[in-house]
N, C-alpha and C positions, 0 to 999 in steps of 0.2 A: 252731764258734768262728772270728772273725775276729779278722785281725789284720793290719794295713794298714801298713808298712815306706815312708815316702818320703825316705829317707834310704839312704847307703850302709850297709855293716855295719861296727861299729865295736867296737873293743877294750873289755873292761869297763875300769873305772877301779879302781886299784889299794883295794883293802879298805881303807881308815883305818880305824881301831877309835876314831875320832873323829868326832863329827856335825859337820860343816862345812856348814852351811849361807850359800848366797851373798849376799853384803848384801844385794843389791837382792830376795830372797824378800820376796813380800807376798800374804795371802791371809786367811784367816778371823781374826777378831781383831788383825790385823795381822801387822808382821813374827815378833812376840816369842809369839802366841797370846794373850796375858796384856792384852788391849782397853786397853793402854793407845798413847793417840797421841801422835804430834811432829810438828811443824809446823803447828798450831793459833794463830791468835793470840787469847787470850783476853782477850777486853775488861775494865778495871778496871771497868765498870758494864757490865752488859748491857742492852741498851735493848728498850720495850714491844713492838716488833717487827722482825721479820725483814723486808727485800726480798728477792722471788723474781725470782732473774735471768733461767731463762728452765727450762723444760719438756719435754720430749719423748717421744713414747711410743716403751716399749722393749721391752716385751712382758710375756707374764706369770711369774709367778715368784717365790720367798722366796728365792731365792740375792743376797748381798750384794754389791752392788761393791765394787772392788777398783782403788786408784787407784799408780800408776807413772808416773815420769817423763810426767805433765802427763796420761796418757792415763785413762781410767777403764774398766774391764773389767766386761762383767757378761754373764751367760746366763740365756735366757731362753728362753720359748712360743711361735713367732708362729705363725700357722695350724698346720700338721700335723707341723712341725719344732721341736727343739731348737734354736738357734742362739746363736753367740759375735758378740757385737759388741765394737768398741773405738771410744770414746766423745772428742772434743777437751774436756778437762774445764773450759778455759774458755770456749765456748761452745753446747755439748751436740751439736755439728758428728759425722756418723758418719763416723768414716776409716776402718773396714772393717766389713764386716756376713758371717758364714758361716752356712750350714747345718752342723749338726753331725751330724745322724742324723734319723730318722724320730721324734719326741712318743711316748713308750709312753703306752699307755690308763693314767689313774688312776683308779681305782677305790674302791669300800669307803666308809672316813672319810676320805681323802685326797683325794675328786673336785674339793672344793671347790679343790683346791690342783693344779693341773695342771702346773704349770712346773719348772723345776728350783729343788732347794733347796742343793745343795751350792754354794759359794764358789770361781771361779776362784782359780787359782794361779798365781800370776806370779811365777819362777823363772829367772834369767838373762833369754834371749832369746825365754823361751816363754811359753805361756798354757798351762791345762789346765787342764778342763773333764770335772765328771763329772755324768750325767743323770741324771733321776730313774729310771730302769730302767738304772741303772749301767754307759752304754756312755761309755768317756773317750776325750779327745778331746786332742792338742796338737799348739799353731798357732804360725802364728812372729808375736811377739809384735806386731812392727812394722808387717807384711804383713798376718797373718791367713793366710799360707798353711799348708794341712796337712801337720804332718810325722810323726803319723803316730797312727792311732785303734785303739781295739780294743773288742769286744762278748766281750770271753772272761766278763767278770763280771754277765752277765743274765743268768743262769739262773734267777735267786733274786734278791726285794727282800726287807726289810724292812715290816711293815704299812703304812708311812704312806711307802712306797718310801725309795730313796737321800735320805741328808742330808748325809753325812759329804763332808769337805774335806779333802780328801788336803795332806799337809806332806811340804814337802823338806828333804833332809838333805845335799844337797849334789849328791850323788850314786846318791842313792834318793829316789825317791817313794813314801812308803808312804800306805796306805790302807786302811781296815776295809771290805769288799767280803761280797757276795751278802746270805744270809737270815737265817732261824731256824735253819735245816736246814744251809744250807752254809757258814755264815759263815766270812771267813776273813780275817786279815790279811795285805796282801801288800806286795812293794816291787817297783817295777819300774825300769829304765832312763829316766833322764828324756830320754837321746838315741833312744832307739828301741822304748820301751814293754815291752821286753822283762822277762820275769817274770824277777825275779837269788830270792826268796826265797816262799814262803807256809806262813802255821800257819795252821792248818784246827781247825774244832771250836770255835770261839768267834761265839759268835751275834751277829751286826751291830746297830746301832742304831743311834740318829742325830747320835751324840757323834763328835769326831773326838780325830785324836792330836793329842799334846804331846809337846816335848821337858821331861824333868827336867835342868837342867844339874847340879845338883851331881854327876850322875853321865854323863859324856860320852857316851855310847854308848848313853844311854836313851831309850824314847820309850812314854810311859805314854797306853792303851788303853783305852776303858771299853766295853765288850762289853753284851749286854742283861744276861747274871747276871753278869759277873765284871768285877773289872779288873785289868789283866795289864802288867807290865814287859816290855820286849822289848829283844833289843839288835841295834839298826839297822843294823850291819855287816853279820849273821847272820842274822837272823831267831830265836835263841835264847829260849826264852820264862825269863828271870830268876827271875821270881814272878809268883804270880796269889792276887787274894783272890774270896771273894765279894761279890757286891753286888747280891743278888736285887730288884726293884721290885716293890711292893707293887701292888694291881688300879689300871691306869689309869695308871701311870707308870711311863717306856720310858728309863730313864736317856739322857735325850736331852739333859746339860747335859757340855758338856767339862770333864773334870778340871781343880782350879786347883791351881797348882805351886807351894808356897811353903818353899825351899830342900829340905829332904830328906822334906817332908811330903806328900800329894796332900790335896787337900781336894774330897770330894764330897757333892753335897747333892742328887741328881735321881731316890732309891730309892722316895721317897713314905715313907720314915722316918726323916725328920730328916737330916740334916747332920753330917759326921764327917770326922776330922782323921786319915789312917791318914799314922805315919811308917815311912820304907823304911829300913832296914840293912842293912849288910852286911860280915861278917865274912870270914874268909881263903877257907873255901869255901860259903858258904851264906850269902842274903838272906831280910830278917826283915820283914815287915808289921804293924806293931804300931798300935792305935786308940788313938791318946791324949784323941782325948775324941770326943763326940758330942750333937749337940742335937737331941732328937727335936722340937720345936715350928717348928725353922725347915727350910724345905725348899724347893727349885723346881722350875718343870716343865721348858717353854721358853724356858730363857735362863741362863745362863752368869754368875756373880757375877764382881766383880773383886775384885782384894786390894788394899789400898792403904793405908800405914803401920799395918800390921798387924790392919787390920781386915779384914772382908769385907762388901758390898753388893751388893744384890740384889735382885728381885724375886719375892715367895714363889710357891709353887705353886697357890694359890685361888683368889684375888683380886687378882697383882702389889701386895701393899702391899708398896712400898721397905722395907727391911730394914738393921740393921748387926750383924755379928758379931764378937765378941772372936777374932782367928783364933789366938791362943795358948792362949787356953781355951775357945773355944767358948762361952762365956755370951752372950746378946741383948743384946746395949748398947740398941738400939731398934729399932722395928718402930715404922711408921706407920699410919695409921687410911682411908688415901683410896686408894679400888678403881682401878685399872688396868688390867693384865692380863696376866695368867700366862707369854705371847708378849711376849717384851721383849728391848732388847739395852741393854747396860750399857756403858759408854765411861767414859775416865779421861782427862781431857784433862790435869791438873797441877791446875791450883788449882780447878778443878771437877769435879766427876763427871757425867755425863749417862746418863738413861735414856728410851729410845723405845719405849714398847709398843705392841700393835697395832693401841692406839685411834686413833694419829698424832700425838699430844701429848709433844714433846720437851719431858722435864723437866729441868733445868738446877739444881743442889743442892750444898750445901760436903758436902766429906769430914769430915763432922763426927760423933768417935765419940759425944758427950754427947747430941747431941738431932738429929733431924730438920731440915735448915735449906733450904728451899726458895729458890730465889734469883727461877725463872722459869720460866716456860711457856709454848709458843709451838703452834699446832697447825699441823702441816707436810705435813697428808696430807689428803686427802678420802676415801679408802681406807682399809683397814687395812693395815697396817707388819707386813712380817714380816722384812725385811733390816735390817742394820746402817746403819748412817748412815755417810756419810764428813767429817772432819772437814779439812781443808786452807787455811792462810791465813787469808782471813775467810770463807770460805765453806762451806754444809754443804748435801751432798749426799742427798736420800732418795729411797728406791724403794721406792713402793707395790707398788700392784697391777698396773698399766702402764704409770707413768710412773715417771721419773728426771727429780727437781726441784733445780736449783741456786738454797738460798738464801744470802744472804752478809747481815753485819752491816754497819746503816751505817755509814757514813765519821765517829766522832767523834772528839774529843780522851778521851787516856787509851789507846789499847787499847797490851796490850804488845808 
């Protein structure tokens, strides 16, 4: 085991039995997890097409950028290494480029996909960075100098290696780490990497954590068979249900959080709404509904005035769900695919699957309403898009594309 100290030794920070996480946190799905974004200017007409402002190759990889004060974050392949860059996001300028570690061999089903897939973390003044053979890494944000790495969690991937995007809590970084065999959820020192908690015995997969806020101190789990409350102070495991995946589906979609409910749809049977309680001394897991027709694989729905959207697990046909009762409002008919990321801008919704075709649609629960389609990749798209001003960020398979919406009358 390694574990690499470029800092002095530092007092822990006092235990809150509250999740404080710092504004400036930004990382998978954004600050909230919940893919919805701010500071978007969405145009009252979107027009035929996009200008591409400019390009660059960044390497290979499915892990998403991740944009902070003006810079844009992303990890990637380039020959025999992992490496963290930090990007000028107006004009794709590199102001820092690191080695991170040595490229672990991908193998199996996952060769095609050699890069990293997990989502840097941008957390106060730091980056971090975790690889696909699960060695993490944090840099100082501004610099890119290392402060300080560790390989204690490669002993063990997951089939299709690390995915998971570690979240901050303030004062913990936790993250679902190793395999089948050793999986383990841990939280470490976000000053010195150091391990402060781990439960062991919960098998990895390539969902990452969330916070529930209705209950402070929660940060809900989805393991390959089970999903599990924890509480981030502690490392205490609250409750755990099951949630075994049917043959070919690796519950690889992040839990959605919608006030005291979790709602998961990534078992390969169907879609289900479980609410959490809790009484003076004991927490209750109760399914208040479930649809076995609607399901995904990879990619994560969003909630949005009470619905839920998504793309299914077959074919990515767009989807909408009653999220109070779980009934199909609608399901579309035009194939996509399966590998998608779902975005909530405010008055539009977007989804990017892996064909490269950013879809652009109202939050409409009655029908299907397409607004536009733009195609932003020559690649297939396995990252998130970033959405900033008038400009929209995508990363293929080696490049990192900045396109922006013309200059018309109308945008807001």
């Amino acid at each position: 085991m390694r574990l690499l100290f470029m800092l002095g030794s530092a007092a822990l920070l006092f235990l809150s039995m509250m999740i404080v996480p710092d504004d400036g946190d930004n990382g998978w799905r954004g600050m909230n997890r919940d893919g919805k974004v701010e500071g978007f200017s969405v145009p009252a007409t979107w027009p035929g097409m996009l200008n591409q402002d400019w390009q660059v190759p960044v390497g290979l990889g499915d892990a998403s950028p991740v944009l902070a004060d003006g810079r844009i974050y992303l990890h990637t392949k380039k020959d025999s290494s992992e490496v963290a860059l930090c990007l000028e996001a107006a004009t794709g300028k590199v102001i820092w480029e690191q080695e991170n570690n040595p490229a672990p061999e991908v193998t199996g089903g996952a060769a095609s996909h050699p890069g990293p897939r997990s989502t840097p973390l941008v957390t106060g003044n730091r980056v971090i960075n975790t690889g696909a053979g699960g060695y993490m890494t944090c840099r100082d944000a501004a610099t890119g100098a290392l402060i300080w790495e560790t390989d204690r969690y490669t002993a063990e991937v997951p089939q299709f290696f690390v995915a998971v995007s570690p979240l901050s809590t303030g004062n913990r970084i936790i993250a679902h780490m190793y395999g089948k065999e050793k999986g383990s959820i841990v939280a470490l020192d976000p000053e010195t990497g150091a391990e402060i908690w781990k439960v062991e015995g919960i098998a990895a997969t390539y969902s990452s954590p969330v916070f529930m806020p209705a209950y402070p101190d929660m940060v809900v789990v989805q393991g390959e068979t089970e999903l599990v409350g924890i509480a981030a102070a502690s490392g205490e495991v609250l409750w755990r249900t099951p949630t075994p995946g049917e043959t070919r589906f690796y519950n690889s979609s992040t839990p959605v959080i919608d006030g005291h409910s979790v709602i998961i749809a990534g078992q390969g049977s169907g879609a289900r709404s479980l609410a959490i309680g809790r009484d003076e001394a004991n927490w209750s897991v109760t399914e208040t509904w479930k649809n076995p027709a609607i399901h995904v694989s990879f990619n994560t729905p969003v909630l949005k005035e009470g619905f839920i959207y998504g793309n299914d697990a077959r074919f990515g046909y767009l989807f909408c769900v009653n999220a109070v009762t779980g009934t199909t409002a609608w399901i579309d008919t035009v194939k996509n695919n399966r590998f998608a990321a779902l975005l909530d801008l405010g008055s539009v919704l977007v989804s990017l699957p892996a064909t490269g075709q950013l879809i652009v649609f109202k939050p409409d629960s009655e029908k299907y309403s397409q607004i536009v389609r733009y195609k932003v990749a020559d690649t297939e798209v396995y990252a998130h898009p970033l959405f900033s001003g008038k400009n929209i960020y995508v990363k293929d398979k080696e490049y990192l594309t900045c396109w922006s919406l013309p200059e018309v009358p109308g945008r807001n």
